[in-house]
N, CA, C, O and CB atoms as a CASP TS submission, in Angstrom:
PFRMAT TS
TARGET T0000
AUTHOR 0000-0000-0000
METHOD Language model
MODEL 1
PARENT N/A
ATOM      1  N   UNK     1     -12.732  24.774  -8.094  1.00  0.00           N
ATOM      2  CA  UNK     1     -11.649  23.856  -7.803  1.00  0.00           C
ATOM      3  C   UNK     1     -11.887  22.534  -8.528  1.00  0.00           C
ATOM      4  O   UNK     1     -12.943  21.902  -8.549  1.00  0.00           O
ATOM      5  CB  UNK     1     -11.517  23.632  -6.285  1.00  0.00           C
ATOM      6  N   UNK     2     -10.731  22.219  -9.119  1.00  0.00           N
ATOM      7  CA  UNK     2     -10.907  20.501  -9.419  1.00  0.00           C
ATOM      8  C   UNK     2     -11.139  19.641  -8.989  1.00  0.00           C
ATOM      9  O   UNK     2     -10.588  19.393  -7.916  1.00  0.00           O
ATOM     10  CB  UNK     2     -10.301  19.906  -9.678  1.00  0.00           C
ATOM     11  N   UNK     3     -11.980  18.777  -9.491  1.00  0.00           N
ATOM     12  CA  UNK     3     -12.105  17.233  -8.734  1.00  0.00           C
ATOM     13  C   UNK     3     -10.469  16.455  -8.416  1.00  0.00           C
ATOM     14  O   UNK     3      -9.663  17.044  -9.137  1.00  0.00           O
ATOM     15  CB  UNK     3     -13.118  16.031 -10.004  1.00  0.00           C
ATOM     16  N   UNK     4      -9.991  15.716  -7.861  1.00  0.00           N
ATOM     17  CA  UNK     4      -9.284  15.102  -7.551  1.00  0.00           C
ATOM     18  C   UNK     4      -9.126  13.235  -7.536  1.00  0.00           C
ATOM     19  O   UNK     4      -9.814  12.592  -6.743  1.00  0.00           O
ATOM     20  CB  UNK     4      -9.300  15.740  -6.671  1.00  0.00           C
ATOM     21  N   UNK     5      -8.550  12.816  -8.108  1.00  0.00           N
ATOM     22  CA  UNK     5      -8.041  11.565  -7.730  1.00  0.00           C
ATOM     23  C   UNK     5      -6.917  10.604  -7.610  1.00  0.00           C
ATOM     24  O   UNK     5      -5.994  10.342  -8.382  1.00  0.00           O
ATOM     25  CB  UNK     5      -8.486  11.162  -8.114  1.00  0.00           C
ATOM     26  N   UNK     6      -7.116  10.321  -6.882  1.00  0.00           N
ATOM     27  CA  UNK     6      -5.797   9.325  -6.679  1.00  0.00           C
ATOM     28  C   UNK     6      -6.023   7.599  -6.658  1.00  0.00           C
ATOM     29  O   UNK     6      -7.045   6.944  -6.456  1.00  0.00           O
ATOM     30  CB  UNK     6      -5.117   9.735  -5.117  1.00  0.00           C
ATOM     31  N   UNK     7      -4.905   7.260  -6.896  1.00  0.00           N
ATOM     32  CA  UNK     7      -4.568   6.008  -7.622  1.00  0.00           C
ATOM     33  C   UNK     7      -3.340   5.075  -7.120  1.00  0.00           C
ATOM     34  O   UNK     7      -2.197   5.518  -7.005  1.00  0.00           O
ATOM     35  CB  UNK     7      -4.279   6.421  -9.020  1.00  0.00           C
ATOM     36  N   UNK     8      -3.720   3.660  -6.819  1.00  0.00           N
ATOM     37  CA  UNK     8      -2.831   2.780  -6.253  1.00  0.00           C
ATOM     38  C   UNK     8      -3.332   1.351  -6.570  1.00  0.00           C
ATOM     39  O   UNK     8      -4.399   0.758  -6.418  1.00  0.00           O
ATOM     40  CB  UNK     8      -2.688   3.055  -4.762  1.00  0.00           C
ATOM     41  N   UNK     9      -2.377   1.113  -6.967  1.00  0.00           N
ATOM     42  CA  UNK     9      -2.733  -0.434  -7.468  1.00  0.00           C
ATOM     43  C   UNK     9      -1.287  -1.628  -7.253  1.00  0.00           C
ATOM     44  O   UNK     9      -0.082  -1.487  -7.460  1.00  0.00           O
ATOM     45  CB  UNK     9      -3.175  -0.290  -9.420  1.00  0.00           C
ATOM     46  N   UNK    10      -2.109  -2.785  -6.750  1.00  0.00           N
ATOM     47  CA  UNK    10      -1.172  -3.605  -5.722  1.00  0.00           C
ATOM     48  C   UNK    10      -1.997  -4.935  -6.328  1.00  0.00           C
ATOM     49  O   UNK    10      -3.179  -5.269  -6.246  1.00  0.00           O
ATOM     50  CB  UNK    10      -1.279  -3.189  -3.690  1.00  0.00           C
ATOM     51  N   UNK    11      -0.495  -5.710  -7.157  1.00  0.00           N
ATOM     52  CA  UNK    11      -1.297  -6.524  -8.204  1.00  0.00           C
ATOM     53  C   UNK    11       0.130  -6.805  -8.826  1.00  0.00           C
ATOM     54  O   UNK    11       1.267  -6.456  -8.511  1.00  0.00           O
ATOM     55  CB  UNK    11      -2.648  -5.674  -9.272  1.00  0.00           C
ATOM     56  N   UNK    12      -0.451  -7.654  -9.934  1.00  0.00           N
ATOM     57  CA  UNK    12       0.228  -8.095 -11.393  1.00  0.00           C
ATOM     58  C   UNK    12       0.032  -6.910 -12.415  1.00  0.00           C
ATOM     59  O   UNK    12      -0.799  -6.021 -12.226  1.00  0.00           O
ATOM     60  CB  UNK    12      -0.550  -9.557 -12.088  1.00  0.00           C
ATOM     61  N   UNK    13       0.754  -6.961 -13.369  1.00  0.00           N
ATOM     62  CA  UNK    13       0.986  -5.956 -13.916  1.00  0.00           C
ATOM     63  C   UNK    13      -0.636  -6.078 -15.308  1.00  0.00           C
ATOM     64  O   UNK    13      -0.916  -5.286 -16.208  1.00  0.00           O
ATOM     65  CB  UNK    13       2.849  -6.024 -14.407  1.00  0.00           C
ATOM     66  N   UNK    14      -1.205  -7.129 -14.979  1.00  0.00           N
ATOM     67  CA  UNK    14      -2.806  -6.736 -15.869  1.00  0.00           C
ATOM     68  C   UNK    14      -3.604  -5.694 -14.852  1.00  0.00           C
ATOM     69  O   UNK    14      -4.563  -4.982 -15.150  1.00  0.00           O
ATOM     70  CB  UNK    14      -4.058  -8.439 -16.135  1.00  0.00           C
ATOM     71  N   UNK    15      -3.029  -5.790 -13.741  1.00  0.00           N
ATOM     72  CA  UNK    15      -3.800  -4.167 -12.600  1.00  0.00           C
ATOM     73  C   UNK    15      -3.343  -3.245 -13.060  1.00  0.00           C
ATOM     74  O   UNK    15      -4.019  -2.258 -13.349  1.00  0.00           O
ATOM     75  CB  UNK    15      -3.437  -3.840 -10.856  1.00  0.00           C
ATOM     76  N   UNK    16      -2.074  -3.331 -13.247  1.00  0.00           N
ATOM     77  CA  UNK    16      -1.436  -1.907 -13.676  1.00  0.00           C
ATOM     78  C   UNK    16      -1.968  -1.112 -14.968  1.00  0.00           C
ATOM     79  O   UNK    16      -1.960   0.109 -15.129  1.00  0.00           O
ATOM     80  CB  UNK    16       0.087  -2.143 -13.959  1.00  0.00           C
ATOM     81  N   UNK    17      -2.371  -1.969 -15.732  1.00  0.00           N
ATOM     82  CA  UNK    17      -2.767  -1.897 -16.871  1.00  0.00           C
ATOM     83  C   UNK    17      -3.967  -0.981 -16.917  1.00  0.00           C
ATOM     84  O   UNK    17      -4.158   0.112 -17.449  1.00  0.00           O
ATOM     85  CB  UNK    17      -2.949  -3.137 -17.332  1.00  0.00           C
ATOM     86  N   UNK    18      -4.957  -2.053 -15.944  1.00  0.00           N
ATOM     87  CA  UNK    18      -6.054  -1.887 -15.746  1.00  0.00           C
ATOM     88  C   UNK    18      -6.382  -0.644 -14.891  1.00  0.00           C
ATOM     89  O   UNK    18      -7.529  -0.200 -14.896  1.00  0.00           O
ATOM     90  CB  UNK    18      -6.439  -2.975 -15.334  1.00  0.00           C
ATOM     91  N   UNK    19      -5.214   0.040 -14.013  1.00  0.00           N
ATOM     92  CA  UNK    19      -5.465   1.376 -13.108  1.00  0.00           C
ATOM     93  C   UNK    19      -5.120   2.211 -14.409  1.00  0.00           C
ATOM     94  O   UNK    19      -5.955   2.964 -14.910  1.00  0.00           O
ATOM     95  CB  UNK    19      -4.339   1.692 -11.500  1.00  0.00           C
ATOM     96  N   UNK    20      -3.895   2.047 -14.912  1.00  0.00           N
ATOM     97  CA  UNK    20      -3.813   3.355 -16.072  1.00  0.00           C
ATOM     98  C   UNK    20      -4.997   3.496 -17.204  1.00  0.00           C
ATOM     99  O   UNK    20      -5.102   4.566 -17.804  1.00  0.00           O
ATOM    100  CB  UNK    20      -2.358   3.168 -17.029  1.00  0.00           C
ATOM    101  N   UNK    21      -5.937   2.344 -17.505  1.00  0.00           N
ATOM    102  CA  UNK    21      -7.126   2.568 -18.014  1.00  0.00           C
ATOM    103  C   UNK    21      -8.166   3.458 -17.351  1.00  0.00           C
ATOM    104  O   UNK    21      -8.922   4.270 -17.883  1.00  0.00           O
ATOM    105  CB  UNK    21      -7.589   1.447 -18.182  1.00  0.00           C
ATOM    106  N   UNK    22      -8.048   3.152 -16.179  1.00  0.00           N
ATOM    107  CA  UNK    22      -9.111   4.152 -15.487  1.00  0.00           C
ATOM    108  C   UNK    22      -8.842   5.149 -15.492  1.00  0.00           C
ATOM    109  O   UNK    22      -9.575   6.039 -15.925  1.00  0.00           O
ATOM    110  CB  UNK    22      -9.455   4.075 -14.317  1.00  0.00           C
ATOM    111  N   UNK    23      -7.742   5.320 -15.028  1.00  0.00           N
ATOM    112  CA  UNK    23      -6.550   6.835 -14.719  1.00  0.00           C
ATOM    113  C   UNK    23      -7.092   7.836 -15.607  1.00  0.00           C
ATOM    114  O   UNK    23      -7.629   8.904 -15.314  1.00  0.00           O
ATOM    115  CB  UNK    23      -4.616   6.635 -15.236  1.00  0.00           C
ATOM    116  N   UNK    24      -6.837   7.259 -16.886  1.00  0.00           N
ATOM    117  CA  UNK    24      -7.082   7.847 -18.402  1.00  0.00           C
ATOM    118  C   UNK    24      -8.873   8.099 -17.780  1.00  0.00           C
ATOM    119  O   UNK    24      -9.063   9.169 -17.204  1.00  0.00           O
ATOM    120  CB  UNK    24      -6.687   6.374 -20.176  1.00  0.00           C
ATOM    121  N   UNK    25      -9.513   7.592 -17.850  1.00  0.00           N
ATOM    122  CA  UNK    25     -11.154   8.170 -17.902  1.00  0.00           C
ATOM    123  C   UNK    25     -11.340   9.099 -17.185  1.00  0.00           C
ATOM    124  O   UNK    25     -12.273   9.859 -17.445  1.00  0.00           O
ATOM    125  CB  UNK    25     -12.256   7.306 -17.492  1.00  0.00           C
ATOM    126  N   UNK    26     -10.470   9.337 -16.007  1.00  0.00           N
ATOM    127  CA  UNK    26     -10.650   9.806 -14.842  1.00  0.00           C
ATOM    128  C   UNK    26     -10.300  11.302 -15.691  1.00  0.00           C
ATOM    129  O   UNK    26     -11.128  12.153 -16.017  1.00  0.00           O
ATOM    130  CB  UNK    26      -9.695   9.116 -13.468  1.00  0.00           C
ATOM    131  N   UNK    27      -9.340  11.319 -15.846  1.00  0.00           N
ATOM    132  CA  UNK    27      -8.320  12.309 -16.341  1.00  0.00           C
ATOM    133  C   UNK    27      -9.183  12.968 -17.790  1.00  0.00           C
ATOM    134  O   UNK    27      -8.943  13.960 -18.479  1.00  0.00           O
ATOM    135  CB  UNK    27      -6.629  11.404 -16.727  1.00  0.00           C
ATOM    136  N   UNK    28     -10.287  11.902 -17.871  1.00  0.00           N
ATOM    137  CA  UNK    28     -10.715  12.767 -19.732  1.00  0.00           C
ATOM    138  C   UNK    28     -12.160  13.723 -19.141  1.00  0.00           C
ATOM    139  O   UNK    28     -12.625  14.792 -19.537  1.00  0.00           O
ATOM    140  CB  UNK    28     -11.510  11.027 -21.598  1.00  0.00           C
ATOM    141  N   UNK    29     -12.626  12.682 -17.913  1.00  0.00           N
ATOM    142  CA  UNK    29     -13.725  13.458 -17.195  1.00  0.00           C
ATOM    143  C   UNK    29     -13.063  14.657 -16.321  1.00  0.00           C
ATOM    144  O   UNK    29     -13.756  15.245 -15.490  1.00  0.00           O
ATOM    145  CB  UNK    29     -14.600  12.413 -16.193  1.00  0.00           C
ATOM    146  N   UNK    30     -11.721  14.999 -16.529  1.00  0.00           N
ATOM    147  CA  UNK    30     -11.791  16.289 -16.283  1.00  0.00           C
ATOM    148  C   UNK    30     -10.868  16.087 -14.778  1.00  0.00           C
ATOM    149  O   UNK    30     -10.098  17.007 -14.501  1.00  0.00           O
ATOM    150  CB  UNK    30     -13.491  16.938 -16.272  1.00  0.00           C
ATOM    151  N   UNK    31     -10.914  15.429 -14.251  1.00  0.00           N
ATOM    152  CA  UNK    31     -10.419  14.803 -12.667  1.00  0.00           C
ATOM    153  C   UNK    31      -8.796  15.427 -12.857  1.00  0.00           C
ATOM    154  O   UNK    31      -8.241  15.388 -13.955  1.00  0.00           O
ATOM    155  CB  UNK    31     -10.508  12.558 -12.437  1.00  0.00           C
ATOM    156  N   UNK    32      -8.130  16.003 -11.626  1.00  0.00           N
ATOM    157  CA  UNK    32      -6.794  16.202 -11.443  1.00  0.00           C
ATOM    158  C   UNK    32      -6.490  14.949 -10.731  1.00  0.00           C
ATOM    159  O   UNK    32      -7.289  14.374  -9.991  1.00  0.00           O
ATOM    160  CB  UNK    32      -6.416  17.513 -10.714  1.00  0.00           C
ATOM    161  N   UNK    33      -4.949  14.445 -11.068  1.00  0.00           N
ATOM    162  CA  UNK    33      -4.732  12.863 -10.882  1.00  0.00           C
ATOM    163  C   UNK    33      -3.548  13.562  -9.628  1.00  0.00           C
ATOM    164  O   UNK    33      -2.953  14.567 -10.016  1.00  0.00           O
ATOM    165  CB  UNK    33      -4.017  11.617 -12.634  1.00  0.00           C
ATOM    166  N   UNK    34      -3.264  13.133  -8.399  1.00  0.00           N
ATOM    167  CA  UNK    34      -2.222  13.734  -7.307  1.00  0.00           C
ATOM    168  C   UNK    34      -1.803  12.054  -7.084  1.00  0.00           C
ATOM    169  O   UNK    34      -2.058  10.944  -7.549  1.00  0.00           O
ATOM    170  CB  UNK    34      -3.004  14.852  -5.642  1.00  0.00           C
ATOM    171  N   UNK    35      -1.066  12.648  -6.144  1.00  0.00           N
ATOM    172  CA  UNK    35      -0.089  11.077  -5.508  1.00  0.00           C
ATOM    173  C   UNK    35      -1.333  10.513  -4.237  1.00  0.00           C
ATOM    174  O   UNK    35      -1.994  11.358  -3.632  1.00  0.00           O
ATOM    175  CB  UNK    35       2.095  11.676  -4.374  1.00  0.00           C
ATOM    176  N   UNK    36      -1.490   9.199  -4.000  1.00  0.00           N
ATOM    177  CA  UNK    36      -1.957   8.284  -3.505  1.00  0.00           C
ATOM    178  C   UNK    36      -2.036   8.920  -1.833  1.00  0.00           C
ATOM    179  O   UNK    36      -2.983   8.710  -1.076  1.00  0.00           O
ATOM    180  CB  UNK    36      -1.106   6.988  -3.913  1.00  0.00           C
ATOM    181  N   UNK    37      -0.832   9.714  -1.497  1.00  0.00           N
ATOM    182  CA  UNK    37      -0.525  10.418   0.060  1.00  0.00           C
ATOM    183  C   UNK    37      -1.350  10.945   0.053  1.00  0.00           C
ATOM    184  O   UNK    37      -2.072  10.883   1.048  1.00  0.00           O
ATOM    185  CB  UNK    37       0.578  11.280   0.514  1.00  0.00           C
ATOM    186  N   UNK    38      -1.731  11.778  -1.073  1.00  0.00           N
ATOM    187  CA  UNK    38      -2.833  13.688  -0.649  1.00  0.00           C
ATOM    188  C   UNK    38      -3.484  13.570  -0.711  1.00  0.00           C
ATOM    189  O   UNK    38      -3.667  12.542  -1.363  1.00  0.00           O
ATOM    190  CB  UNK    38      -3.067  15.036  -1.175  1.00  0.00           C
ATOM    191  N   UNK    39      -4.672  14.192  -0.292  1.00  0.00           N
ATOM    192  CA  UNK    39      -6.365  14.571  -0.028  1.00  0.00           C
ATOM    193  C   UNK    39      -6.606  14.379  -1.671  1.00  0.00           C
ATOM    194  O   UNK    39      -6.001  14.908  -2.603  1.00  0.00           O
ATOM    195  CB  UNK    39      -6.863  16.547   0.769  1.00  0.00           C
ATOM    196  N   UNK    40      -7.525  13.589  -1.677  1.00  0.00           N
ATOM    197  CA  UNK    40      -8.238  13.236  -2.677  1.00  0.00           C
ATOM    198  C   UNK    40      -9.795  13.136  -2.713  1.00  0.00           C
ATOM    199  O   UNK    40     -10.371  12.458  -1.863  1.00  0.00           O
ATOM    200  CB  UNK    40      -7.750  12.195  -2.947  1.00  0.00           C
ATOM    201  N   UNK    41     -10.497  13.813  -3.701  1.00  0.00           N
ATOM    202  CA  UNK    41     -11.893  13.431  -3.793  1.00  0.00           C
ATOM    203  C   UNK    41     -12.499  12.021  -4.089  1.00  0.00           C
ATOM    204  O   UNK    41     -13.694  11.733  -4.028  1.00  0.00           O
ATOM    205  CB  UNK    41     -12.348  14.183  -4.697  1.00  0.00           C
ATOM    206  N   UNK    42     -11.335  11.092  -4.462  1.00  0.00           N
ATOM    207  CA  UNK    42     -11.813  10.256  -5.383  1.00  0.00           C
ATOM    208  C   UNK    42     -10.116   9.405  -5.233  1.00  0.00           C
ATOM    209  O   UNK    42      -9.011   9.785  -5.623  1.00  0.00           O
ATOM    210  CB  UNK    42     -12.472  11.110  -7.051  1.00  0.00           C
ATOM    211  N   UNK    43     -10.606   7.943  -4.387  1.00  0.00           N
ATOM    212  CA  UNK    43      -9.191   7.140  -4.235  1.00  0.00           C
ATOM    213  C   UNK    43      -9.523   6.110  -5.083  1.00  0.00           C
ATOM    214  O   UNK    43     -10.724   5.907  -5.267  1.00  0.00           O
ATOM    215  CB  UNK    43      -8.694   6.572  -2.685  1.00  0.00           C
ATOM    216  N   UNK    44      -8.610   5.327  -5.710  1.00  0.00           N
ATOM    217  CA  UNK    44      -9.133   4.301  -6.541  1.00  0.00           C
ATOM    218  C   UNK    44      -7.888   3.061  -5.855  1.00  0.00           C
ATOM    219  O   UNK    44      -6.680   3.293  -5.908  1.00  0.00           O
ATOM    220  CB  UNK    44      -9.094   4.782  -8.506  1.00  0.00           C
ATOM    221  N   UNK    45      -8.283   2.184  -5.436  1.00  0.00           N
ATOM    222  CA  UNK    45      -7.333   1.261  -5.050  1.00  0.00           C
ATOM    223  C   UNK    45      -7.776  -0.148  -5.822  1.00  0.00           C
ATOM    224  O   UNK    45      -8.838  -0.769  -5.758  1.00  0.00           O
ATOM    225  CB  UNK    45      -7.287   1.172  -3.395  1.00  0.00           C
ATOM    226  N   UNK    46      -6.485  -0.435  -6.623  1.00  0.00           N
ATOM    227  CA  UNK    46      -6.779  -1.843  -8.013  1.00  0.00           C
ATOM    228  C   UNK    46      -6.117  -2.722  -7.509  1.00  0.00           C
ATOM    229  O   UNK    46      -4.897  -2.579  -7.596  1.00  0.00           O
ATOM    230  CB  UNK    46      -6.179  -1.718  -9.769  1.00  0.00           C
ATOM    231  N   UNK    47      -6.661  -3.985  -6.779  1.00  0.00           N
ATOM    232  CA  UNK    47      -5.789  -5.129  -6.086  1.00  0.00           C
ATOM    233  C   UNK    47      -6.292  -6.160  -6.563  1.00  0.00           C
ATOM    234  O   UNK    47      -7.253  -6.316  -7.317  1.00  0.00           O
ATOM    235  CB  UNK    47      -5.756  -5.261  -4.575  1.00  0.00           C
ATOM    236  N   UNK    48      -5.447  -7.017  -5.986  1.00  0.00           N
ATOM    237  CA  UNK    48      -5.935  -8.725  -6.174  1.00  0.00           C
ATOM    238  C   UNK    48      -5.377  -9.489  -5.177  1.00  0.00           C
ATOM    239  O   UNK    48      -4.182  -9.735  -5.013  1.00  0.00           O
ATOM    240  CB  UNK    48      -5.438  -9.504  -7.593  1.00  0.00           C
ATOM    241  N   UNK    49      -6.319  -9.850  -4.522  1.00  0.00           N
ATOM    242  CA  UNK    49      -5.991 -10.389  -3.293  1.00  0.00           C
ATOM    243  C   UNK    49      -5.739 -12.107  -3.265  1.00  0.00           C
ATOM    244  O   UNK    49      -6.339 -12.935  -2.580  1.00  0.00           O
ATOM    245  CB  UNK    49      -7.163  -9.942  -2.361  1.00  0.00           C
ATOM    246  N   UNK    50      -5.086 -12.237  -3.852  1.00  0.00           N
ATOM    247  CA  UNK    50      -4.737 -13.997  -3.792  1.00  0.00           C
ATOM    248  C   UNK    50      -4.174 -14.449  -2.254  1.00  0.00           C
ATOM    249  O   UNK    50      -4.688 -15.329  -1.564  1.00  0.00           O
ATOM    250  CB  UNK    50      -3.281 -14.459  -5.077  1.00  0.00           C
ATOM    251  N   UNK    51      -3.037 -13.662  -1.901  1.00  0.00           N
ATOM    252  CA  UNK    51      -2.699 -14.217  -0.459  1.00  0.00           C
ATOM    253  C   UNK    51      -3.275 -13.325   0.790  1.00  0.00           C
ATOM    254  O   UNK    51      -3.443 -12.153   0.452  1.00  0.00           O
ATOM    255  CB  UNK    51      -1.043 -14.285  -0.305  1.00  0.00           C
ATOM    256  N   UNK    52      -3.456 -13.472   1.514  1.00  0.00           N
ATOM    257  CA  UNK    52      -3.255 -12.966   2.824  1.00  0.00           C
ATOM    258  C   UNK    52      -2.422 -12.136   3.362  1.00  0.00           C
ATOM    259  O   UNK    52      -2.559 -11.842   4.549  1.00  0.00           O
ATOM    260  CB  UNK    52      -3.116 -13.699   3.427  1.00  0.00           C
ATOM    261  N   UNK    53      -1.397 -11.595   2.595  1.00  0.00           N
ATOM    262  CA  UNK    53      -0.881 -10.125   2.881  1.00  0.00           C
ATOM    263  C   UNK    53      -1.053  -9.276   1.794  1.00  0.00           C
ATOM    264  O   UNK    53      -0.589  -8.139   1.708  1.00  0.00           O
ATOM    265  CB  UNK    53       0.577 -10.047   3.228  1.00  0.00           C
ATOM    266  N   UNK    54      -1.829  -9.937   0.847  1.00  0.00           N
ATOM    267  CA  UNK    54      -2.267  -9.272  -0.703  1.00  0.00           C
ATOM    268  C   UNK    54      -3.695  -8.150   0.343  1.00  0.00           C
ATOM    269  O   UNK    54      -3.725  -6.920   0.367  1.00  0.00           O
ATOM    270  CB  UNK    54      -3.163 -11.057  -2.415  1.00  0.00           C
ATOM    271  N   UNK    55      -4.699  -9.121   1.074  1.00  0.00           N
ATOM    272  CA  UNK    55      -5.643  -8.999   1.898  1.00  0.00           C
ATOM    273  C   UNK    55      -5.155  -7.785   2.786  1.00  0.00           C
ATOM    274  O   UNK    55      -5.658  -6.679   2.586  1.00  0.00           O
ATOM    275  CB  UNK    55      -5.924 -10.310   2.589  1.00  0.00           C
ATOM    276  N   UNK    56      -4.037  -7.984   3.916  1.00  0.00           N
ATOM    277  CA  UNK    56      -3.844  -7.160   4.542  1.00  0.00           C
ATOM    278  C   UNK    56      -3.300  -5.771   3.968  1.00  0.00           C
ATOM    279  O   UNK    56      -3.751  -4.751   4.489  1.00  0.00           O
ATOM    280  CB  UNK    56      -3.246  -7.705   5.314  1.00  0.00           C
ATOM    281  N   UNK    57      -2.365  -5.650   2.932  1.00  0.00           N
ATOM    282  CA  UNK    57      -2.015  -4.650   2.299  1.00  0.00           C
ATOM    283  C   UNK    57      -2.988  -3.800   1.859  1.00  0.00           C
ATOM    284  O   UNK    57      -3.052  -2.651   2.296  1.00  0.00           O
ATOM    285  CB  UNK    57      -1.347  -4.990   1.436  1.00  0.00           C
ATOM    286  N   UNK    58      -3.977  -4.347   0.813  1.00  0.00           N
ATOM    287  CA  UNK    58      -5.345  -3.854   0.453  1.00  0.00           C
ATOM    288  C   UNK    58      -6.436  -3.028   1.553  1.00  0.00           C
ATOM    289  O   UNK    58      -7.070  -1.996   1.334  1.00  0.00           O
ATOM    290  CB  UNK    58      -6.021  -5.126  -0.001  1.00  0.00           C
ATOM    291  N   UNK    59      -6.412  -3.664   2.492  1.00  0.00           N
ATOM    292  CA  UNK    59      -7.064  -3.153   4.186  1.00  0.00           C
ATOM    293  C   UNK    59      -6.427  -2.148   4.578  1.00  0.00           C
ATOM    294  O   UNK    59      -7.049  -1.148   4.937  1.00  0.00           O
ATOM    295  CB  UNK    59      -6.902  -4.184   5.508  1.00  0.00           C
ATOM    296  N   UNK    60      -4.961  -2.192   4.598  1.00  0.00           N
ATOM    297  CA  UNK    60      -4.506  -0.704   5.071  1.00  0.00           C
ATOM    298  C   UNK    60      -4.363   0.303   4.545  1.00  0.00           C
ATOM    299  O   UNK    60      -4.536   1.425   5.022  1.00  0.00           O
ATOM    300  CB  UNK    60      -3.591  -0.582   5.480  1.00  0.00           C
ATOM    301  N   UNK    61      -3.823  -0.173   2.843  1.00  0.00           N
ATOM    302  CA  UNK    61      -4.249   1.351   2.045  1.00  0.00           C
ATOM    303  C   UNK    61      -5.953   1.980   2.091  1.00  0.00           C
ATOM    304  O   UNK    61      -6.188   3.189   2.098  1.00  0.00           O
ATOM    305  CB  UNK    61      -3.902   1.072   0.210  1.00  0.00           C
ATOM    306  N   UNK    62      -6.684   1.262   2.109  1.00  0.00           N
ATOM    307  CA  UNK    62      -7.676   2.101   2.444  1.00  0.00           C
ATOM    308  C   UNK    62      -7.946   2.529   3.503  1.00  0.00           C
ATOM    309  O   UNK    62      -8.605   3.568   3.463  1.00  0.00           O
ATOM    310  CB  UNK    62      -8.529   1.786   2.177  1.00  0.00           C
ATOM    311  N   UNK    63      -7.585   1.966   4.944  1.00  0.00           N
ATOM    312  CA  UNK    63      -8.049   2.632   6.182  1.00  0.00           C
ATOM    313  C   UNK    63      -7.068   3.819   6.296  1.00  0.00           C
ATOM    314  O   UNK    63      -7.339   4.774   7.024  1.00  0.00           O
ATOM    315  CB  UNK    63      -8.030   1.629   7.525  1.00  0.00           C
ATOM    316  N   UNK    64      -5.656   3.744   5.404  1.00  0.00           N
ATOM    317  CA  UNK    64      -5.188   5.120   5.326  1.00  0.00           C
ATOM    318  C   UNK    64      -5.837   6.002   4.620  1.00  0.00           C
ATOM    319  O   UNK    64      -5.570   7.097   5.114  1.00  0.00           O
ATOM    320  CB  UNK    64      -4.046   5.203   4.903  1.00  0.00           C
ATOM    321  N   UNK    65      -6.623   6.140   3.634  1.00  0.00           N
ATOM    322  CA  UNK    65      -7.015   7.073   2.731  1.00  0.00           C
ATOM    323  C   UNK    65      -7.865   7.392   3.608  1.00  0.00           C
ATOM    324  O   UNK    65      -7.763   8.551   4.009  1.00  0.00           O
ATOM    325  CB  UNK    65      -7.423   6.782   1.353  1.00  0.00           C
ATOM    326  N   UNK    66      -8.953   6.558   4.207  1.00  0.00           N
ATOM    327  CA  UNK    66     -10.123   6.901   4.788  1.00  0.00           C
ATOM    328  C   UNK    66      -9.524   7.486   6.183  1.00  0.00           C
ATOM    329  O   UNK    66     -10.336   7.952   6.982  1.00  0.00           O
ATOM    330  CB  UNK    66     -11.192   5.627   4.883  1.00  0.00           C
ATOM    331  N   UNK    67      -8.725   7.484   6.375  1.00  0.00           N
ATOM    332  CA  UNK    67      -8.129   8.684   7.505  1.00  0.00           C
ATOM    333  C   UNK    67      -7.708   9.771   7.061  1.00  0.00           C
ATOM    334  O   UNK    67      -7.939  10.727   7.801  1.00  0.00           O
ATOM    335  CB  UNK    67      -6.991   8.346   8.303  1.00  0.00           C
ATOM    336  N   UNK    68      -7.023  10.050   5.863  1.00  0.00           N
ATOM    337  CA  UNK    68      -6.855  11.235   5.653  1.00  0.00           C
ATOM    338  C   UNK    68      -7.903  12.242   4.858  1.00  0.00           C
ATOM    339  O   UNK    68      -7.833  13.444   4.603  1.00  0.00           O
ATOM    340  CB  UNK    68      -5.767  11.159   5.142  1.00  0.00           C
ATOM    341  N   UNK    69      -9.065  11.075   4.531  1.00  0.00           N
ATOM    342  CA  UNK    69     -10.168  12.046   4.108  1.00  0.00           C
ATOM    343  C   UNK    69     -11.373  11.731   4.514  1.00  0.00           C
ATOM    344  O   UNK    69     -12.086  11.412   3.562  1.00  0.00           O
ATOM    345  CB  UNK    69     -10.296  12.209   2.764  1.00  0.00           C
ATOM    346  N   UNK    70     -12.095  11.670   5.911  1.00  0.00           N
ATOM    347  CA  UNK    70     -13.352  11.059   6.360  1.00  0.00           C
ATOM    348  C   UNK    70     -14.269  11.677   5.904  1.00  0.00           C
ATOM    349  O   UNK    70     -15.426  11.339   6.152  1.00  0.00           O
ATOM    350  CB  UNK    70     -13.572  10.953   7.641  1.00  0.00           C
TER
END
């Protein structure tokens, strides 16, 4: 079975940039790339937290991932 990863990035568009750079490595090491929802081996979350709901947003996408894959 393939490795898996998923990808979300919550930012200015130099994150965006900067997740589809990874995306790409991820993807050359062989990794299947799925949507941010599904079981993933491998979550990558690209933020920048300047405000305080930059903060809270960032906190919940991961305590969601880390619920759907403990």
């Amino acid at each position: 079975m393939d490795k898996t990863a998923a990808f979300l990035t919550l930012g200015c568009k130099v994150n965006s940039y900067e997740t589809e750079a990874i995306r790409g490595m991820f993807e050359s090491a062989g990794y299947e790339v799925v949507d941010f929802k599904e079981l993933a081996d491998v979550y990558v979350v690209n933020t920048c937290t300047v405000t305080n709901i930059a903060d809270r947003k960032s906190r919940q996408m991961l305590h969601q991932a880390k619920k759907r894959n403990p």
